[in-house]
C-alpha positions as CSV (number, residue, x, y, z in Angstrom):
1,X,37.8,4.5,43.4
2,X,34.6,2.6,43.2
3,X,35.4,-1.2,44.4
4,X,32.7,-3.7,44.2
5,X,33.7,-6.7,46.9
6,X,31.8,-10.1,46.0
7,X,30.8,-12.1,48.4
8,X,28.8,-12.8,52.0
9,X,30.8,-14.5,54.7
10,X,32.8,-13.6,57.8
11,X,35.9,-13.6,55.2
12,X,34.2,-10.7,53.4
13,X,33.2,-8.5,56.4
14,X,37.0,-8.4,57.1
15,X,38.2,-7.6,53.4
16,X,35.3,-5.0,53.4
17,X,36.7,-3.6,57.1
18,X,40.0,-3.1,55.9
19,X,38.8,-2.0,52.2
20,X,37.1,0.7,53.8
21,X,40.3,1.9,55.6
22,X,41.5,2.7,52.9
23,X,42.4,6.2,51.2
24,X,41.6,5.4,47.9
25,X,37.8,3.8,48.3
26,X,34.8,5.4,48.0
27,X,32.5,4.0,47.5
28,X,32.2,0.1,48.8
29,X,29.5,-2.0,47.5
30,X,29.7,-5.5,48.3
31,X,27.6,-8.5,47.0
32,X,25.2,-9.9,48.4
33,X,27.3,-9.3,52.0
34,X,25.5,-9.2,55.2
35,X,24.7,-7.2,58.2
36,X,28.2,-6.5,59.2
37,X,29.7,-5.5,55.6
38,X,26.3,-3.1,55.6
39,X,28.4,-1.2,58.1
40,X,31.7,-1.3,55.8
41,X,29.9,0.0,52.3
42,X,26.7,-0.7,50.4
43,X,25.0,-3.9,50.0
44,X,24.2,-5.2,46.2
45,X,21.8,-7.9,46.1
46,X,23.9,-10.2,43.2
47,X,24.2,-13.5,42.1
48,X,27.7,-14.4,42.0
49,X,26.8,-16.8,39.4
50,X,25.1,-14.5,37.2
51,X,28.3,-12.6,35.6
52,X,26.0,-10.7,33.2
53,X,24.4,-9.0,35.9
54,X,28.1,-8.4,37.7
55,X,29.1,-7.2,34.4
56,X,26.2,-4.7,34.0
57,X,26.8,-3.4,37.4
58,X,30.5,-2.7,37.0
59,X,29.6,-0.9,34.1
60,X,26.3,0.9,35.4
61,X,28.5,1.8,38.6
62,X,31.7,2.8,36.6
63,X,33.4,0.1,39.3
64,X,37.2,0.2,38.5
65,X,38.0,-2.7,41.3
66,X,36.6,-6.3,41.7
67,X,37.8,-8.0,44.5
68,X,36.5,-11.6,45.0
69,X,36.2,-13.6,47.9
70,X,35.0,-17.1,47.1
71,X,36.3,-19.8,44.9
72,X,33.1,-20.7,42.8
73,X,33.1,-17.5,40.5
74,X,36.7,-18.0,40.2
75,X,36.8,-21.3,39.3
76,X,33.6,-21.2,36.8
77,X,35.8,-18.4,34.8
78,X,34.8,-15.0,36.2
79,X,38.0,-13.6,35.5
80,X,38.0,-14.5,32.0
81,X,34.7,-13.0,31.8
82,X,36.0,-9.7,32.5
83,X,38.9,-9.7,30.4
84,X,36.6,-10.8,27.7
85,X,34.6,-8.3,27.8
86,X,35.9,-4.6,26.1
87,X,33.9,-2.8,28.7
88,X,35.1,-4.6,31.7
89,X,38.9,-5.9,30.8
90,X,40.4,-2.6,31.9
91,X,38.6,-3.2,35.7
92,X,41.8,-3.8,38.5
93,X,40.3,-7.9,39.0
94,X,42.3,-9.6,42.0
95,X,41.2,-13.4,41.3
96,X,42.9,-16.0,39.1
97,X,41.9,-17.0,35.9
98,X,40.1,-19.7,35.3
99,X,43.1,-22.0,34.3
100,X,44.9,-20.8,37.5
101,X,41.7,-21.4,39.8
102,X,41.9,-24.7,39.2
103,X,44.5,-25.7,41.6
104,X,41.2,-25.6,44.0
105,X,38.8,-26.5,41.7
106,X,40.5,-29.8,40.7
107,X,42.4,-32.1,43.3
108,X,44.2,-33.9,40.4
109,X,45.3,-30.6,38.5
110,X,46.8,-29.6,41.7
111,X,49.0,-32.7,42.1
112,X,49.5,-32.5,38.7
113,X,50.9,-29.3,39.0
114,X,53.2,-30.2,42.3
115,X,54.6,-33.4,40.9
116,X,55.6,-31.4,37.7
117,X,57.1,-28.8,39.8
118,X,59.1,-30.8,42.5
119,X,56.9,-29.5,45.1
120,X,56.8,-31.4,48.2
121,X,53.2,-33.2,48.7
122,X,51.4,-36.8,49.7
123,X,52.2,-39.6,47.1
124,X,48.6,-40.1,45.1
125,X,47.3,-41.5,42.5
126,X,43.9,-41.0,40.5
127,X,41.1,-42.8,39.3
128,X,37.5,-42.4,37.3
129,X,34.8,-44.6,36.8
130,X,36.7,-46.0,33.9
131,X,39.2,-47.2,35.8
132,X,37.3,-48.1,38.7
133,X,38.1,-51.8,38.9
134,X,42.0,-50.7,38.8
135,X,41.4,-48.7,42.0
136,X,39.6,-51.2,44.1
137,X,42.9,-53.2,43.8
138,X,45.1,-50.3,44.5
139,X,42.5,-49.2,47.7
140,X,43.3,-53.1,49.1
141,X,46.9,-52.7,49.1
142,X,47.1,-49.4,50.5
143,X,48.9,-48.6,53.5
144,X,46.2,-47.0,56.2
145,X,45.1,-44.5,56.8
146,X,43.7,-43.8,53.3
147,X,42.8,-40.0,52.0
148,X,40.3,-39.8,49.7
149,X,39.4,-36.7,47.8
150,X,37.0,-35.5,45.4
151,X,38.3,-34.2,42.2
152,X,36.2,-31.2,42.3
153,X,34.7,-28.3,44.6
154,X,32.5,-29.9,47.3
155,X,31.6,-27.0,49.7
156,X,34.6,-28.5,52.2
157,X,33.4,-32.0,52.2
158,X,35.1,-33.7,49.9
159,X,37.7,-35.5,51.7
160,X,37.2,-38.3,53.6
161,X,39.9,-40.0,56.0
162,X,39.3,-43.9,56.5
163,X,40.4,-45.9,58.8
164,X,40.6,-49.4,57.3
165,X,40.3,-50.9,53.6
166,X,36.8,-51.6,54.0
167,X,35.6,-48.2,54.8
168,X,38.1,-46.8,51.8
169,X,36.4,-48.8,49.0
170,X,32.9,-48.0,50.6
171,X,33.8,-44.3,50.5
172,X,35.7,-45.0,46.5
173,X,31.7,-46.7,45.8
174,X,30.0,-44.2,46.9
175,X,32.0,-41.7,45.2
176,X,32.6,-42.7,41.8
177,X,29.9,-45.2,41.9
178,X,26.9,-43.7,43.6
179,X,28.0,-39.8,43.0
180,X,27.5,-39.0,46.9
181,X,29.4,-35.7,45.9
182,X,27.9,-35.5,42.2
183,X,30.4,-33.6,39.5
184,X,32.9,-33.1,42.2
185,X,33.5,-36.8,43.1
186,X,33.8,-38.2,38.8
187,X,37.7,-38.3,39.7
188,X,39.1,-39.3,42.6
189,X,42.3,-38.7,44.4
190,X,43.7,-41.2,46.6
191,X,46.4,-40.2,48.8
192,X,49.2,-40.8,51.6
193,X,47.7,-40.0,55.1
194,X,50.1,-37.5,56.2
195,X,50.8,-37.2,60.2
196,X,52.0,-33.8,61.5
197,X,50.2,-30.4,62.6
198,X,49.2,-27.6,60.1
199,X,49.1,-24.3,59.1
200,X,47.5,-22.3,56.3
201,X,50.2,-20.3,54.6
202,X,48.7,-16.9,52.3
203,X,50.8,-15.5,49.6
204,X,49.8,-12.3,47.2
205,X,51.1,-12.9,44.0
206,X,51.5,-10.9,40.7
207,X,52.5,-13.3,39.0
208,X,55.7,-12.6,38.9
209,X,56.4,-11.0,42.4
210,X,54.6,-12.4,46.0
211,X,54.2,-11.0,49.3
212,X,54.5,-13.7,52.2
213,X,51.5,-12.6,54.3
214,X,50.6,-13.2,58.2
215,X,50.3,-17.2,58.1
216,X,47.3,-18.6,60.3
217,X,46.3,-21.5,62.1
218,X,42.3,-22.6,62.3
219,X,40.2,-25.3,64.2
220,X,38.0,-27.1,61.7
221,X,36.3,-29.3,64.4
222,X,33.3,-28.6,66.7
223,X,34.5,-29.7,70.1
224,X,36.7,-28.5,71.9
225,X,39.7,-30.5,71.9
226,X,39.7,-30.9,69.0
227,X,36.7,-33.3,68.9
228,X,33.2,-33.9,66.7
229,X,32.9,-33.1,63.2
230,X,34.5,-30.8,60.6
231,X,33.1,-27.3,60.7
232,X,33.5,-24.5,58.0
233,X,36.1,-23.5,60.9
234,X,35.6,-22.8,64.4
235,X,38.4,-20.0,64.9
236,X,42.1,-19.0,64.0
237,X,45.2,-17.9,65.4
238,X,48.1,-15.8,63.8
239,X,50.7,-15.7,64.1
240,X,51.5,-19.5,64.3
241,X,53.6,-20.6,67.1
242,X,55.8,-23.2,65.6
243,X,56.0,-21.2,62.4
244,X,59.7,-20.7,62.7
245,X,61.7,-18.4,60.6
246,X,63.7,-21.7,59.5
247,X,60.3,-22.8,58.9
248,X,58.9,-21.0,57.1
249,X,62.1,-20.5,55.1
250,X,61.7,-23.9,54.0
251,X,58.2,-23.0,53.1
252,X,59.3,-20.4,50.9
253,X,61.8,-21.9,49.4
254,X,60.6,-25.5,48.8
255,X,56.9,-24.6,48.4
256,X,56.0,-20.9,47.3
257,X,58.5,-20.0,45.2
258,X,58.6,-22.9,43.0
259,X,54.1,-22.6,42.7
260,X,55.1,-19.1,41.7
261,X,58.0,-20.2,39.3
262,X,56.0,-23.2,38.2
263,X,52.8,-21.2,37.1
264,X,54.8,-18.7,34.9
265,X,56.6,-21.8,33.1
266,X,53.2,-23.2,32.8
267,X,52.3,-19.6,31.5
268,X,49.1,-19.6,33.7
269,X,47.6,-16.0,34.4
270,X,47.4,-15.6,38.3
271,X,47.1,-12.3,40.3
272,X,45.5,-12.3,43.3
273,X,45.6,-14.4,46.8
274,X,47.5,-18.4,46.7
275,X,45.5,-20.0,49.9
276,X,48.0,-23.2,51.1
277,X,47.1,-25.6,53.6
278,X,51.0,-26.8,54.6
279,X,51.6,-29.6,56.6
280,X,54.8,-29.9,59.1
281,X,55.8,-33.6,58.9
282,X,58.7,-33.7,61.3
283,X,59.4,-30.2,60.8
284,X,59.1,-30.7,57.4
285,X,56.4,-29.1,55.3
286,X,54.3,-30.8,52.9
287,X,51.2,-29.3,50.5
288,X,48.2,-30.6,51.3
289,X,46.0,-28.1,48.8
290,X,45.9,-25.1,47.3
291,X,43.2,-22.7,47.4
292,X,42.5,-19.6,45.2
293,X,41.8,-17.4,47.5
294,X,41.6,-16.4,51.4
295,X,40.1,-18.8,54.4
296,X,37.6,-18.5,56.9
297,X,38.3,-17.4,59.5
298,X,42.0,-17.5,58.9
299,X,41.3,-14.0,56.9
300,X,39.5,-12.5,60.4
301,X,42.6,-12.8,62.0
302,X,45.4,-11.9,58.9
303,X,43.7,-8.8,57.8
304,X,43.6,-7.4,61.4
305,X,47.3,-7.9,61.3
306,X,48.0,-6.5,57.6
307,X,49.0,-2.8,58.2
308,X,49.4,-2.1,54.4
309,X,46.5,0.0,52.4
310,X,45.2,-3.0,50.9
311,X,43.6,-1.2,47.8
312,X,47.6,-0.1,47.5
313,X,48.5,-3.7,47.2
314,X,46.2,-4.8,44.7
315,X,46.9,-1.9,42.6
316,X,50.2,-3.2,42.5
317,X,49.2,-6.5,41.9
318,X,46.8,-5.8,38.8
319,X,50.2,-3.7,37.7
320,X,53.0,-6.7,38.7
321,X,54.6,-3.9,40.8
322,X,54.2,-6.1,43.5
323,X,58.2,-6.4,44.3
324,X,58.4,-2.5,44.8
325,X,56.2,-3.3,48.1
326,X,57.2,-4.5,51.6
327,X,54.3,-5.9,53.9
328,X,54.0,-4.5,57.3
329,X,52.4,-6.6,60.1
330,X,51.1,-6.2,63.9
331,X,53.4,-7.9,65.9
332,X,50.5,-8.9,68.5
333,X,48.7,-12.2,68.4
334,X,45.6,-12.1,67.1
335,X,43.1,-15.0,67.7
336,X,39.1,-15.2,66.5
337,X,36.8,-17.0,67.7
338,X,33.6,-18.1,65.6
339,X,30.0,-18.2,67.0
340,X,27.6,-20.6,65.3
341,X,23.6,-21.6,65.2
342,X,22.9,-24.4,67.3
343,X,23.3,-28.4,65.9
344,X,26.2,-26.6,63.3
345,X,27.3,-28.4,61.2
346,X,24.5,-30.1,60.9
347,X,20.8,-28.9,60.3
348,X,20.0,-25.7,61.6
349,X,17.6,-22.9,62.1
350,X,17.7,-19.2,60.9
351,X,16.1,-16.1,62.3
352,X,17.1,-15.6,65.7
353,X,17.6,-12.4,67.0
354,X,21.2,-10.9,67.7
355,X,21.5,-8.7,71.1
356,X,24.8,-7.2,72.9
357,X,25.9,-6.1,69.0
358,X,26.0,-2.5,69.9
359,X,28.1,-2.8,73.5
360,X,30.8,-0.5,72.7
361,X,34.1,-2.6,72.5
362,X,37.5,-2.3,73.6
363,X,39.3,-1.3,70.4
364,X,41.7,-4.5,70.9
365,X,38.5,-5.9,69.5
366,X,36.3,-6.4,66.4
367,X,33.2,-8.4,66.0
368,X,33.1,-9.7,62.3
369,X,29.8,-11.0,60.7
370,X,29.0,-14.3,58.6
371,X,25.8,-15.7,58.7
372,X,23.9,-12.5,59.7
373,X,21.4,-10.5,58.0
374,X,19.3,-7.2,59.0
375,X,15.4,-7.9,58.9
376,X,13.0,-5.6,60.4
377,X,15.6,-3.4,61.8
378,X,16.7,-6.1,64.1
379,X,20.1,-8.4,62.9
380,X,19.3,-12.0,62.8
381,X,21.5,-15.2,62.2
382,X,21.2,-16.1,58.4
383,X,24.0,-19.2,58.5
384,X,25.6,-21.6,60.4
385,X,29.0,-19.5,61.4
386,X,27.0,-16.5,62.7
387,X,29.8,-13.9,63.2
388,X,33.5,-14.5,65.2
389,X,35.5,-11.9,67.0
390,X,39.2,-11.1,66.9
391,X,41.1,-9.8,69.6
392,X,44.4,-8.7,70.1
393,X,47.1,-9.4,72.5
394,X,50.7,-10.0,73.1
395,X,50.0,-13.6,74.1
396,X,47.4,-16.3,72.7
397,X,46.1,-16.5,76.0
398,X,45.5,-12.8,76.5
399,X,44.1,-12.9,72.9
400,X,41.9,-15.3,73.6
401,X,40.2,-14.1,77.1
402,X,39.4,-10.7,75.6
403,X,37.1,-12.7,72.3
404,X,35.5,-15.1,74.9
405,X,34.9,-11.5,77.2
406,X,33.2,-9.8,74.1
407,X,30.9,-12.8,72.9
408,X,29.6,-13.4,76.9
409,X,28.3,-9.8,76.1
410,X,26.5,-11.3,72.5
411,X,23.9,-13.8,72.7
412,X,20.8,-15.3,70.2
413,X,19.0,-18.2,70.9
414,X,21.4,-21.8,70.7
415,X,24.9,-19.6,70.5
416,X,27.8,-21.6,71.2
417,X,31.8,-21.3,70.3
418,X,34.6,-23.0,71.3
419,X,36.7,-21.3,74.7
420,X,39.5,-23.3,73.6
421,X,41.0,-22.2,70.5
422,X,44.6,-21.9,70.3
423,X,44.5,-23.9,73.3
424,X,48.0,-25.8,72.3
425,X,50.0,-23.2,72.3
426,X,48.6,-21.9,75.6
């Protein structure tokens, strides 16, 4: 089966690993990737934007799978594209529709959505420029902390925490006001602060049928302990201590399975993955998004763990066969740790050469690229998350001692990673 797998980052080298695995692909081409999917299939230099050009090489390459990685294409309507299209609707596409994507692509649809379906999330409210004044008022009342979120996609930034009112209506100002986050920030959500740890929670759906898969925990900041600034994410662990099976009961029944009942009464057209980031409030667990799709780096550590031929899955899932299939998992704990340019997240240089890639691992490990790309037959950094590596082990500790072993053995100029991830439950 010729699969075409779009996308570039660490959460794409895994999907292209396991893709690759599997009995029924050949060949792999993935666009635009990078150095590490090189290894998995062929490289296609496309712009996910462009979905003329996807179009033309699906046909061209007779591809009879797409399987997307990001939001963006998602959310600007690339499945519709396809089913639009006479050529291209009969292509097995794992991604939402464009309706469906927009439980990512728009914070207020997604509340919306919850509210109308009884499930459990932060009390909000919105507000747009025409109702700016209204806001102000409602920021000045509000207990502290105050969320605020950008309506729209905002490459992970759009939410800011504050502190105190002041900061709030700075934050709402610059926002709606002075468009610090452009088209993204026209709406925005104001939310509960909700205090508890979390989890990110990945369901395969039909649309009719789901498959729980491994859940994950990541580590957005920079420092260790937990310190610094958000990062893209800093590493994962799965499975998740605290994820209970009377937790995560209560996560099924209380969150998944009324998203899945509530987007079939809604009669919105979703097959593919449901990203979402759960909160445990006293044991409790809250929504705090959705996503429409997997996370990085939460995907380097639950597609290690997913024994299942994955091209088997989303056959079923492009069929809504999906309940004739039972996931199998790796018990073991898998933990990755991500490796990034120096002064991540802020401005940073590109170009540095990679050494220590071709060390021959232990097999407990695998070395997954992000921000990498091959130039004059040497693999540079390209990115800010540079590449991560997952381990295996029966314990998070274990886990985590063999990744830190492997990356002392890889080293460019300015490497650094946290030693500390999953260091709560250690």
């Amino acid at each position: 089966m010729n699969i075409l797998l779009l996308g570039s980052g660490g959460r794409e080298h895994a999907l292209a690993w396991k893709l690759n695995q599997s009995v029924w692909t050949n060949p792999l081409y993935i666009a635009p990737g990078n150095a590490g999917t090189a290894q998995c299939g062929i490289n296609v230099n496309l712009d996910l934007n462009d979905f003329d050009a996807i179009g033309k090489f699906c046909e061209d390459k007779k591809v009879e799978m797409v399987v997307v990685g990001p939001e963006e294409p998602l959310v600007k309507g690339l499945g519709d594209y396809f089913k639009s299209k006479p050529s291209l609707s009969k292509i097995f596409f794992i991604g939402p529709s464009k309706e469906a994507a927009q439980l990512e692509g728009s914070k207020a649809f997604a509340k919306s959505f919850m509210q109308r379906h009884n499930i459990p999330t932060a009390a909000y409210k919105e507000f747009t420029i025409e109702t700016y004044k209204e806001g102000v008022a409602y920021l000045q009342q509000h207990a502290l902390p105050i969320v605020l979120k950008a309506d729209g996609l905002a490459a992970g930034k759009g939410v800011v925490i504050c502190q105190n009112h002041v900061e709030a209506m700075a934050e709402f100002e610059l926002m709606i006001q002075q468009s610090k986050f452009g088209d993204a920030g026209k709406k925005v959500v104001v939310e509960e602060f909700l205090e508890g740890i979390e989890l990110s929670v990945f369901v395969l759906t039909d649309g009719k049928n789901y498959l729980l898969l491994p859940e994950a925990k990541d580590y957005k900041r920079i420092g260790e302990g937990d310190t610094g600034p958000n990062t893209g994410g800093m590493g994962a662990v799965s499975p998740v201590p605290f994820a209970t099976h009377s937790f995560m009961y209560a996560v099924e029944e209380e969150i998944i399975k009324p998203t899945i009942e509530g987007l079939q009464k809604d009669n919105i057209d979703y097959r593919g993955f449901i990203f979402i980031g759960v909160i445990s409030v006293n044991g409790k667990p809250f929504v705090i998004e959705y996503n429409c799709r997997l996370g990085d780096p939460e995907t380097e550590v639950i597609i290690p763990r997913l024994e299942n031929d994955i091209v088997g899955l989303f056959i079923s899932v492009c069929n809504q066969e999906l309940d004739t299939v039972k996931i199998k998992v790796d018990p073991r704990t898998a933990i990755t740790i991500v490796a990034v340019s120096r002064a991540y997240p802020g401005s940073y240089e590109k170009g540095y050469v990679i050494d220590g890639l071709d060390y021959k691992f232990d097999n407990d490990s695998i070395v997954f690229h992000s921000g990498t790309i091959e130039k004059d037959k040497q693999i540079v950094t390209n990115g800010g998350r540079v590449l991560c590596v997952t381990s295996f082990a029966d314990t998070v500790y274990e886990a985590t001692e063999k990744s830190k072993d492997v990356l002392d053995l890889i080293d460019y100029d300015g490497i650094y990673y946290r030693r500390d991830i999953g260091y709560e439950f250690l």
